[in-house]
C-alpha positions in Angstrom: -26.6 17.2 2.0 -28.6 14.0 0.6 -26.9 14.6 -2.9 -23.0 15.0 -1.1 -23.6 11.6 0.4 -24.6 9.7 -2.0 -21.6 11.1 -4.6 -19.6 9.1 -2.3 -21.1 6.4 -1.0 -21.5 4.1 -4.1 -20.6 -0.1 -4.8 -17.7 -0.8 -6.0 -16.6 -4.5 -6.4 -13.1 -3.6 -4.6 -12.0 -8.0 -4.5 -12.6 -7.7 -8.4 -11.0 -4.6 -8.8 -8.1 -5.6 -6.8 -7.6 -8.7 -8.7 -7.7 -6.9 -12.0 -4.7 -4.8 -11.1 -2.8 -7.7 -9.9 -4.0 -9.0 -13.7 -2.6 -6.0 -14.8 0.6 -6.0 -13.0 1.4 -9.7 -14.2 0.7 -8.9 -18.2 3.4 -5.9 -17.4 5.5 -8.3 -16.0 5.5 -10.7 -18.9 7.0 -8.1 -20.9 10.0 -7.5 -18.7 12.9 -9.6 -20.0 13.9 -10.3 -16.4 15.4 -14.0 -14.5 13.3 -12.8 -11.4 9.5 -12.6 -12.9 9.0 -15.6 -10.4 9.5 -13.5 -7.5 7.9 -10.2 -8.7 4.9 -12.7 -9.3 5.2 -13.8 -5.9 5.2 -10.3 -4.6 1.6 -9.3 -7.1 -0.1 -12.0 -5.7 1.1 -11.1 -2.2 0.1 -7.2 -2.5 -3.5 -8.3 -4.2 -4.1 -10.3 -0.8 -3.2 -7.5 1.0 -5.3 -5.1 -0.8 -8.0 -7.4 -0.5 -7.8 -8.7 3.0 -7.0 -5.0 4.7 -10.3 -3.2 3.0 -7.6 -0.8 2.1 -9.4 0.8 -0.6 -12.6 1.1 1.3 -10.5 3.5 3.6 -10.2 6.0 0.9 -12.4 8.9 0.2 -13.4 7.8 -3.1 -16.7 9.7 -4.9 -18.3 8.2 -7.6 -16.2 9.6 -10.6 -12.5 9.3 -9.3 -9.1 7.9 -9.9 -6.8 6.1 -7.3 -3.5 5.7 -7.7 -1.3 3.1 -6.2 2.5 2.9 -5.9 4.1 -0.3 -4.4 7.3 -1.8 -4.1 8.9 -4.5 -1.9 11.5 -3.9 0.5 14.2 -7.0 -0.4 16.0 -7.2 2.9 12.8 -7.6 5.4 10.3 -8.9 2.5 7.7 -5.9 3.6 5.4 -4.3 1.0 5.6 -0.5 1.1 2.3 1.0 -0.5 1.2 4.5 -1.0 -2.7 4.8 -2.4 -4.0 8.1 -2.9 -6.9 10.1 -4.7 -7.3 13.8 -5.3 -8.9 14.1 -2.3 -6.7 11.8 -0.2 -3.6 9.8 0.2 -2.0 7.4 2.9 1.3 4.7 3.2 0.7 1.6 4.5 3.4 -1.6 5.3 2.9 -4.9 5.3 5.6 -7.0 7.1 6.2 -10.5 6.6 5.2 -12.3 9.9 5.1 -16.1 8.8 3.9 -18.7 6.3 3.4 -15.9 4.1 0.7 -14.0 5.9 1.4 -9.9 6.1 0.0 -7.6 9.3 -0.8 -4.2 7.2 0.1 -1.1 9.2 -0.7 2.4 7.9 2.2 4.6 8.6 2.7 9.1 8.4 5.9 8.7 6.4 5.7 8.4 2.5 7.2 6.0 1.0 8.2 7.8 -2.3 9.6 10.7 -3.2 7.3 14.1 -4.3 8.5 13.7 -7.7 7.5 10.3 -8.4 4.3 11.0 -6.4 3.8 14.1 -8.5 4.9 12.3 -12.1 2.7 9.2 -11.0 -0.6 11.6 -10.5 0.1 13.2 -14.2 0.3 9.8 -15.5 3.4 11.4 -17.2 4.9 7.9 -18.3 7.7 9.5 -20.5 8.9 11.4 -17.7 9.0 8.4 -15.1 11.2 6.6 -18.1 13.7 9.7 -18.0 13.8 9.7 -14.4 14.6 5.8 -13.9 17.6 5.8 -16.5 19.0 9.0 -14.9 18.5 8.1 -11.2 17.6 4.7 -10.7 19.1 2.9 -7.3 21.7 0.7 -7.3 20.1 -2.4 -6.2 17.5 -2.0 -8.6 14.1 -1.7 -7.1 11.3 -2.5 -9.3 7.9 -0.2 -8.3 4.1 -0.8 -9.7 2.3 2.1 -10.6 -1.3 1.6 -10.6 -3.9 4.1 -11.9 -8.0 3.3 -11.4 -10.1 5.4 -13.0 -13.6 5.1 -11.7 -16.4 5.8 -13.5 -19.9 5.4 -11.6 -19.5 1.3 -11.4 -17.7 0.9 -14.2 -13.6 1.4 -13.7 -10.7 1.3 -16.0 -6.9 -0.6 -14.6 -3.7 0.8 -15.9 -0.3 0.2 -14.7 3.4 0.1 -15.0 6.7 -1.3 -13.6 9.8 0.6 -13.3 12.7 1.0 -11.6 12.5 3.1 -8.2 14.6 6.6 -8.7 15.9 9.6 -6.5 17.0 12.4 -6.6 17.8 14.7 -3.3 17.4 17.8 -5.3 13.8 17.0 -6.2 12.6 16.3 -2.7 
C-alpha cells in the first residue's frame, strides 16, 4: 500500500510546467503564417492562467512516470476556452468563460469537447494522421486547436505540442 502511494503522490512544479507549454504553444505559433498570431497569443497566455490559477492539473491522477495530454481551443463567438486534459488513467473537459476584465471562472463539464477520433489520434501522438484529417475535414470557420503532450518522467518532464485546425467527421464519432 506504502509503495502505491507514493507512485503517485510526487512534486511536480505544475506553474513551471504550465508556463513551458504556453512557451511551447507560442514558438508553434511563430511558425504559422497567420494575420491573427496576436489573438491566438492572447488566448495562450489566457489558457496558461487558467491552467495555473484552477490547480487543474493537480486534479489529475497523475503517477510518477506518465504523460498528459491537453487539447484546447477557443470558442470565437462567447471568447470561452474549451479544454480536455487526460492521462491513461484519467480524463475530464473543463470551460472557462469570459466574465470581465479578462478574468475566466473554470467549470469542469461531463460533455467532451472533441471528437473520439481526435481524442484517439491525439493519445497516439499520430501527427501525420491529425494533418490528413484537418485538410480533409476541417470546419468552415477555421478553428485553430493546441495539442499538448507532457511526458513525465520522475521530476523531470518533457513539452510537445501542436496547432491545427479543428476537424469532424460524423462517421467517426
Amino acid at each position: 500500500m506504502l509503495q502505491v502511494c507514493s507512485l503517485r503522490m510526487f512534486s511536480q512544479n505544475w506553474t513551471k510546467i504550465s508556463n513551458r507549454v504556453a512557451a511551447c504553444q507560442k514558438q508553434i505559433l511563430q511558425t504559422q503564417d497567420n494575420s491573427t498570431n496576436e489573438i491566438f497569443k492572447y488566448f495562450i497566455k489566457k489558457y496558461n492562467e487558467v491552467r495555473r490559477e484552477s490547480h487543474i492539473f493537480e486534479q489529475l491522477n497523475i503517477q510518477k512516470s506518465d504523460t498528459v495530454y491537453i487539447l484546447e481551443r477557443t470558442d470565437q463567438v462567447s471568447l470561452s476556452l474549451l479544454s480536455t486534459i487526460w492521462t491513461q488513467s484519467n480524463m475530464f473537459s473543463y470551460s472557462s468563460s469570459y466574465i470581465d476584465y479578462g478574468k475566466y471562472n473554470v467549470e469542469l463539464v461531463k460533455e467532451r469537447y472533441f471528437s473520439k477520433k481526435m481524442l484517439s489520434l491525439a493519445f497516439q501522438w499520430n501527427i501525420e494522421e491529425i494533418r490528413k484529417e484537418e485538410k480533409i475535414n476541417q470546419l468552415l470557420p477555421f478553428e485553430m486547436i493546441y495539442l499538448t503532450r507532457i511526458i513525465i518522467n520522475g521530476k523531470k518532464s518533457k513539452i510537445d505540442c501542436i496547432m491545427f485546425n479543428d476537424f469532424w467527421n460524423l462517421n467517426h464519432d
